[in-house]
N, CA, C and O of each residue as an XYZ file, in Angstrom:
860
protein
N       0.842     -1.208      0.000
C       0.000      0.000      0.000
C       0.873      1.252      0.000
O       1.639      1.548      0.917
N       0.705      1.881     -0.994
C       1.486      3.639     -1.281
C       1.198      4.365      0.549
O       0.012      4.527      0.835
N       1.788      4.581      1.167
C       1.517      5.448      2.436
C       1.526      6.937      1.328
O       2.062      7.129      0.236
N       0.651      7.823      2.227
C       0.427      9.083      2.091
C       1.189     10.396      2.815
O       0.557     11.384      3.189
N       2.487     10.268      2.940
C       3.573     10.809      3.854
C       2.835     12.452      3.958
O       2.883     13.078      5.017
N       2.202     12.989      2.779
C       1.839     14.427      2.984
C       0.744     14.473      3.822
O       0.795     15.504      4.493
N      -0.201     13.815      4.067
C      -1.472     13.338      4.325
C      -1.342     13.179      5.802
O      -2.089     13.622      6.675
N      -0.065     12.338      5.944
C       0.023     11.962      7.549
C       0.755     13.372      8.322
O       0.501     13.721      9.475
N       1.630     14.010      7.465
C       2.519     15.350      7.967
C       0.993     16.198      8.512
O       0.799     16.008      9.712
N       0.380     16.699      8.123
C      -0.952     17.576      7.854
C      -1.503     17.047      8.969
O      -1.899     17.875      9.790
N      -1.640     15.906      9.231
C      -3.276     15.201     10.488
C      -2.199     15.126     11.999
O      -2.701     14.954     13.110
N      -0.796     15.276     11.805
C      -0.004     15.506     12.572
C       0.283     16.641     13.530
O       0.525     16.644     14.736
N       0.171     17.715     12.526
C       0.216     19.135     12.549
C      -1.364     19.670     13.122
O      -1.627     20.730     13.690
N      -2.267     18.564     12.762
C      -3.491     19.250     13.243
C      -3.724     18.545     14.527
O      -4.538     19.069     15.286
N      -3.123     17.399     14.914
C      -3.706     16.963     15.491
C      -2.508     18.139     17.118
O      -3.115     18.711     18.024
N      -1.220     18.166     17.035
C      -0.441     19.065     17.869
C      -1.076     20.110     18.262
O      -1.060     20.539     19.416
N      -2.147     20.958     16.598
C      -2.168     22.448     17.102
C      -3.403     22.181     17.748
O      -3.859     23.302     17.973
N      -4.302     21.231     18.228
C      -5.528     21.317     18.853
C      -5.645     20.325     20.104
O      -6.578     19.863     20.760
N      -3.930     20.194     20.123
C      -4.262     19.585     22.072
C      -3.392     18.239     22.311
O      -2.654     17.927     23.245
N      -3.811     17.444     20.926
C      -3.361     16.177     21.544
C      -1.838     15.831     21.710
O      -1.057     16.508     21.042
N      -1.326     14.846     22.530
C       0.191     15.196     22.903
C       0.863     14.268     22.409
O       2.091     14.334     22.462
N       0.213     13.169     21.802
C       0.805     11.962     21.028
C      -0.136     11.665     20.121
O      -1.332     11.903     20.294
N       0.505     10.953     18.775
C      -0.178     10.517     17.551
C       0.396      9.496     17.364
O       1.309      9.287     18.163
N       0.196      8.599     16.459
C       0.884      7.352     16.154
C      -0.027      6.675     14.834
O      -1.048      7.250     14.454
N       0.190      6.098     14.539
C       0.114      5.474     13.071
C       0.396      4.244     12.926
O       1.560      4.047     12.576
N      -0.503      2.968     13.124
C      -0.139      1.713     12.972
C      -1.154      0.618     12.000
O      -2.372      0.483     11.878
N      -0.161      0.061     11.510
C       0.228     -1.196      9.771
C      -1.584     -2.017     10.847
O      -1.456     -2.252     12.048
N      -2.745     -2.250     10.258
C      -3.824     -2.902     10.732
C      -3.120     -4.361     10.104
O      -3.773     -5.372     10.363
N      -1.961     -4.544      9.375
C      -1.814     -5.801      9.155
C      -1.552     -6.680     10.744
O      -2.044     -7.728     11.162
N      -0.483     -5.646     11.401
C      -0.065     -6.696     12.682
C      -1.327     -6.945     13.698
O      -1.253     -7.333     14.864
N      -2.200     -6.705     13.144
C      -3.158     -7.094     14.474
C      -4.000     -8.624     14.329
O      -4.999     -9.133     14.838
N      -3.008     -8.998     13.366
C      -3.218    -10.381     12.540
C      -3.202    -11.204     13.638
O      -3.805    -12.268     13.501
N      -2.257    -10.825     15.504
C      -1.677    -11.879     15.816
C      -3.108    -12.014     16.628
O      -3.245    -13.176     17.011
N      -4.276    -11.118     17.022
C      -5.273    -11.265     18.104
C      -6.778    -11.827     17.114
O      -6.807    -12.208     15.944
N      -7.619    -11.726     17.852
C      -8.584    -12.568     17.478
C      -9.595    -11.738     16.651
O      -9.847    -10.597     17.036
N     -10.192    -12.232     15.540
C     -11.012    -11.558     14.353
C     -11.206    -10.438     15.315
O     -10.546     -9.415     15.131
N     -12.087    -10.512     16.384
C     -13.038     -9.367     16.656
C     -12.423     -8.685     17.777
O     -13.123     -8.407     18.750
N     -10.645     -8.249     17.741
C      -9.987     -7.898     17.962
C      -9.421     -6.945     17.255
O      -9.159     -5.846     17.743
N      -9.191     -7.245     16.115
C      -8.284     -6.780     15.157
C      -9.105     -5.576     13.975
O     -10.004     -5.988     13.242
N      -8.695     -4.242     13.938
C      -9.408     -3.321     12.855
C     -10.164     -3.186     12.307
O     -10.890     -2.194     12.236
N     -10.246     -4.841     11.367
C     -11.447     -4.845     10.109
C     -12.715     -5.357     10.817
O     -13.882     -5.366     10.425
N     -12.187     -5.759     11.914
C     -13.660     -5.929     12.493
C     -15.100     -4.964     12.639
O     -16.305     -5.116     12.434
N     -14.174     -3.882     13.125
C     -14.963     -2.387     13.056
C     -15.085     -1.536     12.023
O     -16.011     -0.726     11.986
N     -14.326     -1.606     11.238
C     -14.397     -0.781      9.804
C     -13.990     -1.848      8.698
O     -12.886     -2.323      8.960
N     -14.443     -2.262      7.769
C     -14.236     -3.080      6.096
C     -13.015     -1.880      5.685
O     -13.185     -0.676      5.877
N     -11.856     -2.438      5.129
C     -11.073     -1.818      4.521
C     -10.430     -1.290      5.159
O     -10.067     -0.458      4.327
N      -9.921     -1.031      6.018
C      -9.232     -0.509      7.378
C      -7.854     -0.145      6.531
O      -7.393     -1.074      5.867
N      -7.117      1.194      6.494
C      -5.632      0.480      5.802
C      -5.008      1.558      7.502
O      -3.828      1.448      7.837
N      -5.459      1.985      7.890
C      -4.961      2.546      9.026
C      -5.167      2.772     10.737
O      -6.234      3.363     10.903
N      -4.764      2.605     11.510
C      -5.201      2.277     13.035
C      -4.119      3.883     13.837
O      -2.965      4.081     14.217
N      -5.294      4.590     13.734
C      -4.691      6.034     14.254
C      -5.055      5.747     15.903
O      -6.084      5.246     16.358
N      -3.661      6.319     16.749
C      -3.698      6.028     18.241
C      -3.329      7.438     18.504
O      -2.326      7.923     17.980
N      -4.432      8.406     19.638
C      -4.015      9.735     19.920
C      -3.910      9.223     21.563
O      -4.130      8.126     22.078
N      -3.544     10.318     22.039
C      -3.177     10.583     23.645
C      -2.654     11.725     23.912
O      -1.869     12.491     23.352
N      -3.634     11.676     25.531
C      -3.332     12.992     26.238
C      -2.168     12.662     27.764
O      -2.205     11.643     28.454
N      -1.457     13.558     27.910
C      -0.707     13.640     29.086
C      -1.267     13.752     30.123
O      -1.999     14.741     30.073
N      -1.317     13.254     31.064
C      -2.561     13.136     32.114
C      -1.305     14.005     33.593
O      -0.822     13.546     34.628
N      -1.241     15.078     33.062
C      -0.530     16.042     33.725
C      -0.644     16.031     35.626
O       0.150     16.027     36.568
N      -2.448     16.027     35.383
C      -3.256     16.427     37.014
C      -3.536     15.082     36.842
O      -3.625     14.698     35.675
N      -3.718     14.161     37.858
C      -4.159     12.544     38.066
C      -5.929     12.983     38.238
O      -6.763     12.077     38.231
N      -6.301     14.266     38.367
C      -7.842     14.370     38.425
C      -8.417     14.011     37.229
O      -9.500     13.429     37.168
N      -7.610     14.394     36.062
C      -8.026     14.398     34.384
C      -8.313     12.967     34.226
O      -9.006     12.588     33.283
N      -7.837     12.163     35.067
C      -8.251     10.524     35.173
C      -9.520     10.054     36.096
O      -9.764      8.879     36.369
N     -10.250     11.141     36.510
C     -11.195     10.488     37.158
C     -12.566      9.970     36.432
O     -12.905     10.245     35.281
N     -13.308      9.123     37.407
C     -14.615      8.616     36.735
C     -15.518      9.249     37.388
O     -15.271      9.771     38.475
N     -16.835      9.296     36.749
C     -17.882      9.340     37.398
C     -19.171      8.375     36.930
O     -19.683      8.103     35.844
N     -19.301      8.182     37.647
C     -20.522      6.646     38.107
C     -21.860      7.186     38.602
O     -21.812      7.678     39.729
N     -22.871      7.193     38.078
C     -24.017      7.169     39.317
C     -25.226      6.135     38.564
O     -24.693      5.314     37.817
N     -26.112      6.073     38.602
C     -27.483      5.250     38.100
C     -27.675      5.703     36.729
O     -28.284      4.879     36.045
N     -27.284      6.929     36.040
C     -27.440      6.745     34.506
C     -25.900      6.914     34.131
O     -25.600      6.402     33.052
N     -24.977      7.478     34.759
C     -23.969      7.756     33.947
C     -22.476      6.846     34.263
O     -22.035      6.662     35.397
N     -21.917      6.404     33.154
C     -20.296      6.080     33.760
C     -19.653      6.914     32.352
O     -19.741      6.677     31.147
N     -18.895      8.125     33.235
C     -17.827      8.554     32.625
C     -16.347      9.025     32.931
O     -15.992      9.393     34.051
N     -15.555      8.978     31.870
C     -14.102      9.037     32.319
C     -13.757     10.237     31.849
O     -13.502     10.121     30.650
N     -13.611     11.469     32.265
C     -13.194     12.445     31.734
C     -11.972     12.945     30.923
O     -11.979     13.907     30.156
N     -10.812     12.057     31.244
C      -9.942     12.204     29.812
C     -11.011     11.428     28.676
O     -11.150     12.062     27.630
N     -11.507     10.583     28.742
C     -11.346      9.392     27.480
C     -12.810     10.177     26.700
O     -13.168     10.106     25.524
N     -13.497     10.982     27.962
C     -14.388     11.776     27.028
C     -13.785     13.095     26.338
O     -14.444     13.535     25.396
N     -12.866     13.630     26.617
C     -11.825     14.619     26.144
C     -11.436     14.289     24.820
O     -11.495     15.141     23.934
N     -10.955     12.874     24.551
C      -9.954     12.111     23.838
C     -10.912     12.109     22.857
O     -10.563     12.428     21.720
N     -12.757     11.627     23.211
C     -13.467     10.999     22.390
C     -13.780     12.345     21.106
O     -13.890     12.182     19.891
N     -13.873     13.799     21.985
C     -14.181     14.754     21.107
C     -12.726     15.015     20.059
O     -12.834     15.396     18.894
N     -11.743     14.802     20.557
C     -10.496     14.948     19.602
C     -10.630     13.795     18.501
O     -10.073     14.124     17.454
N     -11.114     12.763     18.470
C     -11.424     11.758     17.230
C     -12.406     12.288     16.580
O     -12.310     12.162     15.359
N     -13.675     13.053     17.111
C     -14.386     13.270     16.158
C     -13.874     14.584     15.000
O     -14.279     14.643     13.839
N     -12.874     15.608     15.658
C     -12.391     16.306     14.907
C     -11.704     15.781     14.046
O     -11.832     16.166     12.883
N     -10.787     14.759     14.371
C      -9.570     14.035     13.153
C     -10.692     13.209     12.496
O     -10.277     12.962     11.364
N     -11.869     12.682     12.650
C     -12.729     11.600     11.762
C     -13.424     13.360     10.310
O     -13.634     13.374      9.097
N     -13.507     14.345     11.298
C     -13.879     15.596     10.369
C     -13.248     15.794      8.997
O     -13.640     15.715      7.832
N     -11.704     16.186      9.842
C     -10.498     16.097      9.085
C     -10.680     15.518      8.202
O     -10.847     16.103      7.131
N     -10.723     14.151      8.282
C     -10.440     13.077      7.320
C     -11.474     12.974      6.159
O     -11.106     12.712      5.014
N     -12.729     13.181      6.475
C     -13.585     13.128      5.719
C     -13.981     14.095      4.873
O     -14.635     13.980      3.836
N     -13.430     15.299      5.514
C     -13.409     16.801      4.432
C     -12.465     16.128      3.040
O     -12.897     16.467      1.938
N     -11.298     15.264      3.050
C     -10.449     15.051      2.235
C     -10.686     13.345      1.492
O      -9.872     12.578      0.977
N     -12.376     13.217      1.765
C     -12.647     11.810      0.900
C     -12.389     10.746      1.472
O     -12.507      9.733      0.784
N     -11.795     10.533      3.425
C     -12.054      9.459      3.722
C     -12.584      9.018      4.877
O     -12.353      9.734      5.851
N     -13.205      8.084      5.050
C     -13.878      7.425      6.053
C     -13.080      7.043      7.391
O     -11.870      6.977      7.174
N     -13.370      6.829      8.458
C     -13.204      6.943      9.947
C     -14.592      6.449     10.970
O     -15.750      6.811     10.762
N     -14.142      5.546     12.095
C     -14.875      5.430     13.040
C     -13.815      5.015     14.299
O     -12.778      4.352     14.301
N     -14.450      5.613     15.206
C     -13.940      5.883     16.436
C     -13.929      4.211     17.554
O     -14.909      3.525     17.845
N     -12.993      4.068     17.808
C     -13.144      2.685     18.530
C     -13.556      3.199     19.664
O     -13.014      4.167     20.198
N     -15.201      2.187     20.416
C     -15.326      2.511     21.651
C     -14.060      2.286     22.402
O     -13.137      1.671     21.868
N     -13.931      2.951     24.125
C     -13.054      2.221     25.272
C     -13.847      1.160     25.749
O     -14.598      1.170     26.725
N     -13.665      0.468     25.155
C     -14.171     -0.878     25.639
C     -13.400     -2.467     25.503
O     -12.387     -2.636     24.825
N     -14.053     -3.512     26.239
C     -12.966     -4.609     25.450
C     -13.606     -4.639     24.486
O     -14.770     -4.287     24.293
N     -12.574     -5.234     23.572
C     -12.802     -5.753     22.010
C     -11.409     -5.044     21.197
O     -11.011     -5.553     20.149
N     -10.808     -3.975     21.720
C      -9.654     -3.107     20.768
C      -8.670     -2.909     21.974
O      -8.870     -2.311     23.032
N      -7.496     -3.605     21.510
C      -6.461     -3.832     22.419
C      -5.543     -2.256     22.208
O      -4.676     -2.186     21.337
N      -5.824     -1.211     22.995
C      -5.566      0.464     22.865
C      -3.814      0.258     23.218
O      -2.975      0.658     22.411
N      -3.514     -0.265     24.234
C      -2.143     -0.399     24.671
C      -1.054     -0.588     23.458
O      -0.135      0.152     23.108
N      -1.600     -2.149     22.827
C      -0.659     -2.680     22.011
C      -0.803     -1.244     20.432
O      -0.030     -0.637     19.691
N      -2.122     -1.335     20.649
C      -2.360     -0.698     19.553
C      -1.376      0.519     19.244
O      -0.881      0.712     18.134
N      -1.118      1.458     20.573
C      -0.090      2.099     20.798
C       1.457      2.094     20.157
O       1.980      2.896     19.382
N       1.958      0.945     20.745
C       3.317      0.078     20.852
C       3.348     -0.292     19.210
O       4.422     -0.039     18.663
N       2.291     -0.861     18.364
C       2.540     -0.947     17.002
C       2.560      0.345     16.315
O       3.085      0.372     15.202
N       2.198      1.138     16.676
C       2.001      2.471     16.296
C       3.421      3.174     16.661
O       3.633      4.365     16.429
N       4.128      2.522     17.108
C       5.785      3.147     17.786
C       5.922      4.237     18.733
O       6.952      4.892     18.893
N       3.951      4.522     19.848
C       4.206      5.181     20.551
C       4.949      5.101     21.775
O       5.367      6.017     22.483
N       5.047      3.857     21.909
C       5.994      3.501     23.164
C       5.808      2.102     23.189
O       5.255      1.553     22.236
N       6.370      1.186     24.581
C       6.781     -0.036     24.976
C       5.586     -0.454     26.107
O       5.549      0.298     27.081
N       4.797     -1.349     26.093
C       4.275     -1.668     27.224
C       5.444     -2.137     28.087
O       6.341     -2.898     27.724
N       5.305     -1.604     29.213
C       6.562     -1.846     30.483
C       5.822     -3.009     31.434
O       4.777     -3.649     31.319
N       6.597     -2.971     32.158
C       5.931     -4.196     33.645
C       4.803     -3.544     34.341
O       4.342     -4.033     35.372
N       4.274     -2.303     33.744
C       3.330     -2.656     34.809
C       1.904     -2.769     34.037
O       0.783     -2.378     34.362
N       2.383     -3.460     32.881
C       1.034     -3.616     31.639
C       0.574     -2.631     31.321
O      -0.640     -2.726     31.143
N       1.167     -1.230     31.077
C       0.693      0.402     30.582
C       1.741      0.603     29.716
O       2.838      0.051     29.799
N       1.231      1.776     28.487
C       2.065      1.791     27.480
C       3.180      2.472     28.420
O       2.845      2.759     29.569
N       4.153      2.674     28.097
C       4.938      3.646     28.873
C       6.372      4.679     27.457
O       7.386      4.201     26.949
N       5.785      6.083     27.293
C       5.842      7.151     26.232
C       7.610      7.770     27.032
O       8.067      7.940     28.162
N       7.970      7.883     25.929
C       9.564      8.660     26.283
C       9.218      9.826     27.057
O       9.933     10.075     28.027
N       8.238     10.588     26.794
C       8.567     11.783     27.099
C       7.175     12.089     28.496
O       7.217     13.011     29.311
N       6.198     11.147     28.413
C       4.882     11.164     29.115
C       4.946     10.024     30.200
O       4.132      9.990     31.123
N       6.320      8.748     29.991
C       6.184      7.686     31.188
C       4.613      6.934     30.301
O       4.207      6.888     29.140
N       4.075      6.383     31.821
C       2.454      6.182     31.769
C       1.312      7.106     32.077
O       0.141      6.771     32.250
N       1.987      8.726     32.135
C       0.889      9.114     32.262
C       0.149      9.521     31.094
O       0.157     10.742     30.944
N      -0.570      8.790     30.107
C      -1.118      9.066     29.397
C      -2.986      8.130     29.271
O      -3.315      7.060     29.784
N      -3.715      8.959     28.516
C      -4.882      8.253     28.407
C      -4.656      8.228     26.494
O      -4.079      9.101     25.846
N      -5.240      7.088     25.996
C      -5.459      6.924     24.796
C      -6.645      6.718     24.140
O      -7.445      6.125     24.864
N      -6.922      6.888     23.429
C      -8.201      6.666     22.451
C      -7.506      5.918     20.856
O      -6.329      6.224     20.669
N      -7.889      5.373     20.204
C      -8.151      4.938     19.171
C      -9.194      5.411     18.004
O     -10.343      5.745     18.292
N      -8.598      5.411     16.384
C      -9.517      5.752     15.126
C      -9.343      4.870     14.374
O      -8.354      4.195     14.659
N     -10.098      4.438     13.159
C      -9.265      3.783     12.654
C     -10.137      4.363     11.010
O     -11.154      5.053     10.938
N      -9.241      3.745      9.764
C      -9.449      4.737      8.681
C      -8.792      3.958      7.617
O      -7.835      3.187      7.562
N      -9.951      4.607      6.510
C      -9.141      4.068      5.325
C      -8.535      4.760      4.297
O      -8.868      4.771      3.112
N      -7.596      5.353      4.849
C      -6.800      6.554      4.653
C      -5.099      6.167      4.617
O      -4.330      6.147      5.578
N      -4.797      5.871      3.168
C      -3.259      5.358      3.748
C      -2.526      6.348      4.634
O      -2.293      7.474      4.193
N      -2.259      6.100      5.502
C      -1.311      6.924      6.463
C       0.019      6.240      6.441
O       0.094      5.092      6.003
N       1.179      6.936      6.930
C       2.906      6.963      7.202
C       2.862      6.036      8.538
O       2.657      6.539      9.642
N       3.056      4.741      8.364
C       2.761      3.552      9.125
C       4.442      4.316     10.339
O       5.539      4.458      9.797
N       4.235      4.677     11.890
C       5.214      3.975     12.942
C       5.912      3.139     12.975
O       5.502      2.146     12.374
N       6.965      3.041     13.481
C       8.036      2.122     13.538
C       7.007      1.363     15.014
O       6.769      2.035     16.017
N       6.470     -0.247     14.834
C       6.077     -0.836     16.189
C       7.265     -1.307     17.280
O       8.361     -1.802     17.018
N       6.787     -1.047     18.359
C       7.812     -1.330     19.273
C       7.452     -2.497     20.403
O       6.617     -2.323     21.290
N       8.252     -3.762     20.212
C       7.696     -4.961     20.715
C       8.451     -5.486     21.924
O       8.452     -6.626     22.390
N       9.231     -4.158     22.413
C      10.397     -4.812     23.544
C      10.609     -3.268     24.561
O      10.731     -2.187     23.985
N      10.622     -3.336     25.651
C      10.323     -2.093     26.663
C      11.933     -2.353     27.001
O      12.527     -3.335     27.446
N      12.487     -0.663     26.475
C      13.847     -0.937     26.759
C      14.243     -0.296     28.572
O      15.203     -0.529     29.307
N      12.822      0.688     28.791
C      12.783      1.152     29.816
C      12.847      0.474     30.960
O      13.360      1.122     31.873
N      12.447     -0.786     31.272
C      12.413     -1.497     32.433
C      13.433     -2.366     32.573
O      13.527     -2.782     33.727
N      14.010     -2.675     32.028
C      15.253     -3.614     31.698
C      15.951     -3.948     33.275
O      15.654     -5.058     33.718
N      16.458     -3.460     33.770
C      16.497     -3.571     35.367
C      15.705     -2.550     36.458
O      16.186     -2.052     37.476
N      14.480     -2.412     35.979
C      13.790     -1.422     37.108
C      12.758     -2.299     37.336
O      12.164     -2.888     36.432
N      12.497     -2.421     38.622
C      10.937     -3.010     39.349
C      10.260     -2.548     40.172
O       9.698     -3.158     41.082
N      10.220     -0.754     39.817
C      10.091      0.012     40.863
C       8.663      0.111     40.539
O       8.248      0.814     41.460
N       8.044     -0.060     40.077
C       6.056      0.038     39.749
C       5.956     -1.659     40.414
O       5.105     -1.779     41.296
N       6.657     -2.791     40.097
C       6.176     -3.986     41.286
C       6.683     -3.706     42.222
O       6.836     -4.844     42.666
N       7.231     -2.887     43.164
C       7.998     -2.879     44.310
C       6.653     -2.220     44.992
O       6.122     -2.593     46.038
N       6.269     -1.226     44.196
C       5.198     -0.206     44.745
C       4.229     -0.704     44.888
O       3.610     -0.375     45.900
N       3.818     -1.382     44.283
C       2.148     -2.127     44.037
C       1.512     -2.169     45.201
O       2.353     -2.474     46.046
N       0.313     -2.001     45.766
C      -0.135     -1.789     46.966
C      -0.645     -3.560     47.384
O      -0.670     -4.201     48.435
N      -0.990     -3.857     45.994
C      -2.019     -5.358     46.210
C      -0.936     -6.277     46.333
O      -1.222     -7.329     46.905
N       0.592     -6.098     45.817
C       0.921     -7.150     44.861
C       0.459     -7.723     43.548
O       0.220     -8.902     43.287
N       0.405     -7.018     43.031
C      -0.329     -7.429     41.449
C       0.528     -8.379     40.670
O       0.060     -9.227     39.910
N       1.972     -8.176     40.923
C       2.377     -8.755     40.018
C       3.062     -9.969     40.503
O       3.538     -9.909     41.637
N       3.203    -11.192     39.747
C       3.259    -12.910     40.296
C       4.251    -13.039     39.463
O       4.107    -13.215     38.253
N       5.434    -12.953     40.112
C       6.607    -14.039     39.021
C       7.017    -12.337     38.189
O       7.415    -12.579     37.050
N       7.013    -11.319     38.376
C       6.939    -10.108     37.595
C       5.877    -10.088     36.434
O       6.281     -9.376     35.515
N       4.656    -10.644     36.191
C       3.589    -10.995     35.798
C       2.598    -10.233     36.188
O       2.286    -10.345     37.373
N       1.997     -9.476     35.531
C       0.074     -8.139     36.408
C      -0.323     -9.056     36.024
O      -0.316     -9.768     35.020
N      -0.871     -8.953     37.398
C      -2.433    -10.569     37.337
C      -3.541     -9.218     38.001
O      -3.374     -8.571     39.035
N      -4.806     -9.098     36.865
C      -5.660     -7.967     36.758
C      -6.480     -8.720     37.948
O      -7.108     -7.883     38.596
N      -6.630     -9.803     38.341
C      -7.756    -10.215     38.955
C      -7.296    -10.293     40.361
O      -8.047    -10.719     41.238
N      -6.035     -9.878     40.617
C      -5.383     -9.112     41.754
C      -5.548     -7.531     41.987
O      -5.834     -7.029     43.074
N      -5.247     -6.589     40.387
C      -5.494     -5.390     40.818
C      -6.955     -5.060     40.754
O      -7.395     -5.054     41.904
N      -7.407     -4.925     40.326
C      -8.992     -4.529     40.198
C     -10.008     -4.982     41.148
O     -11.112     -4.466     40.976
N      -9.901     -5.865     42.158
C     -10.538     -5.873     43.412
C      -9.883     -4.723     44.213
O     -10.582     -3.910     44.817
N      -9.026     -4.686     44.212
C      -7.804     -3.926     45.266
C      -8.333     -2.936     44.991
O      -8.909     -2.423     45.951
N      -8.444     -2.108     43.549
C      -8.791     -0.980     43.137
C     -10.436     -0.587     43.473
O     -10.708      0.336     44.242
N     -11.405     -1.346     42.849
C     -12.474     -1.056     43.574
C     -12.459     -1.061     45.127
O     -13.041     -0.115     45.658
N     -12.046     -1.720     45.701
C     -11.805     -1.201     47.455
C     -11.279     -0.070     48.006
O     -11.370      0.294     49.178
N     -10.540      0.642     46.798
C      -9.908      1.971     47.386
C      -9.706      2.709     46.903
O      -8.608      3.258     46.992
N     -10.801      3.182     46.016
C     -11.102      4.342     45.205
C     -10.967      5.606     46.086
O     -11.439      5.606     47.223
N     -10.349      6.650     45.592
C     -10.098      7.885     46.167
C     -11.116      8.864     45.603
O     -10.989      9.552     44.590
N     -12.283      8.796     46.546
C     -13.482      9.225     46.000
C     -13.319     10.923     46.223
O     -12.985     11.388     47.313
N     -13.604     11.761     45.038
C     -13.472     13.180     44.823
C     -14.851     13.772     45.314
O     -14.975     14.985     45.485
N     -15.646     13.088     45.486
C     -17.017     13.452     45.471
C     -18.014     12.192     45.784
O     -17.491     11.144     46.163
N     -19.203     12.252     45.661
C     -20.306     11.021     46.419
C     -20.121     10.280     44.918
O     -20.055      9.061     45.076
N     -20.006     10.736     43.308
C     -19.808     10.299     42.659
C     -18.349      9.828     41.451
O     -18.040      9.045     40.553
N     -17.952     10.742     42.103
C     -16.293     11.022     41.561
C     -15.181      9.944     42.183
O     -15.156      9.677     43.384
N     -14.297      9.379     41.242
C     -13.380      8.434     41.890
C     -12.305      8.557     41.277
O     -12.448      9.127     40.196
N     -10.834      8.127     41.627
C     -10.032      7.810     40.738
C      -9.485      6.449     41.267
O      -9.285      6.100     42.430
N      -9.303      5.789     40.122
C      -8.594      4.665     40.865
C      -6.700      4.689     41.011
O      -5.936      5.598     40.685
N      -6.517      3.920     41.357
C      -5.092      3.527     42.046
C      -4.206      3.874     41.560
O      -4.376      3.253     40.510
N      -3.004      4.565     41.361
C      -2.091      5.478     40.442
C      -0.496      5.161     40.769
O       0.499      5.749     40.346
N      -0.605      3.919     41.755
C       1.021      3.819     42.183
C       1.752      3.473     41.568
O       2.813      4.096     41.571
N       1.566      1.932     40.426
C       2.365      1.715     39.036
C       2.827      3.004     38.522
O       4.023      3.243     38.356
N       1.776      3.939     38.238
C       2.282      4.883     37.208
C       3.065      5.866     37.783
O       3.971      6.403     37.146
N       2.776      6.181     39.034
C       3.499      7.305     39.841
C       5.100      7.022     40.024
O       6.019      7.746     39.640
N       5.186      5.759     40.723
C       6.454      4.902     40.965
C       7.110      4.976     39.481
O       8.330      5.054     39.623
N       6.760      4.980     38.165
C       7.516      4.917     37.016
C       8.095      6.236     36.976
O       7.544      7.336     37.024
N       9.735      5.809     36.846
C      10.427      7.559     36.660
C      10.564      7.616     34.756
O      11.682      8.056     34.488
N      10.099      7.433     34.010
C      10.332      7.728     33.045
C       9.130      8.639     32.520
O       7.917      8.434     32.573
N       9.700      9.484     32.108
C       8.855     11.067     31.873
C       9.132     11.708     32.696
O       8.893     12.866     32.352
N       9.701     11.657     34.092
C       9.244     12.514     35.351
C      10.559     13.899     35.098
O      10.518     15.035     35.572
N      11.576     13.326     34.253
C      12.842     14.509     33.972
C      11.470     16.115     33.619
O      11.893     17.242     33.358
């Protein structure tokens, strides 16, 4: 497939001057290795591109939820969600199609990242960005728009001798240097740092404990 190097310079440039702090660009071929309704074409026919944005989650508040009887929302990822609909704008002013991957399971956002050459998932199962660490939230697009495919990155050069996010872990999450989720996520619902009767954030010590970004 011809990539569109001018095409991707431009959605780059737009995507910097209106907020977002990372972009990335990843080949929908490698998502060959997860399961049909995993992988791009599941959600869009013709997929030739898997656009990954993210915000720097500067204040740990920009990560909170809110929950009550009609609503669950995450206020970065609703932030994130209005920045896709501008780049799906973008795209379609110039003849091509776009849909926004829910945050939900079914679209693996992390890896999706890491093929996209935004960074390395590290030990504590979060992407982890040269210049952002883990503090970032991501969203996902995906498009049939040849875009300037990322270099994917399949090996975290950052952790190589650091175990300072398992050292920290409040639950013990991690088994054998292994995140076992069905360790953190009880832990986490038990000790939500509630902002309000509806406001929460959950547990932030993996990411805090990571010194990469913190220069």
């Amino acid at each position: 497939m011809e990539q569109d190097e001018k095409l991707t310079r431009k959605l780059k440039r737009y995507c910097y001057k209106n907020g977002i702090d990372i972009v990335g660009f990843a080949d929908p071929g490698l998502f060959d290795r997860y399961q049909k309704y995993n992988a791009p074409e599941y959600f869009l026919e013709g997929t030739k591109t898997v656009i990954v944005i993210g915000i720097h989650l500067f204040d740990i508040n920009l990560d909170a939820w809110t929950l009550d009887s009609k609503h669950n929302w995450q206020f970065a990822d609703s932030v994130l969600e209005t920045y896709c609909s501008k780049l799906g704008n973008f795209l379609l002013k110039r003849g091509y199609i776009s849909k926004i991957i829910s945050y939900a399971p079914g679209f693996f956002l992390k890896e999706a990242a890491a093929l996209a050459g935004l960074g390395a998932i590290g030990k504590n199962n979060l992407l982890i960005t040269e210049k952002f660490g883990s503090q970032v939230r991501l969203r996902a697009l995906i498009t049939n728009a040849p875009l300037k495919y990322g270099k994917p990155i399949f090996e975290s050069t950052y952790c190589e001798n650091c175990t300072k996010c398992i050292d920290a872990c409040p639950p013990q999450a991690f088994v054998n240097g292994k995140y076992i989720k069905s360790i953190c996520r009880p832990y986490n619902l038990a000790h939500l740092t509630k902002l309000s009767d509806n406001t929460s954030i959950w547990c932030n010590v993996c990411i805090k404990a990571c010194p990469i970004g913190k220069s």
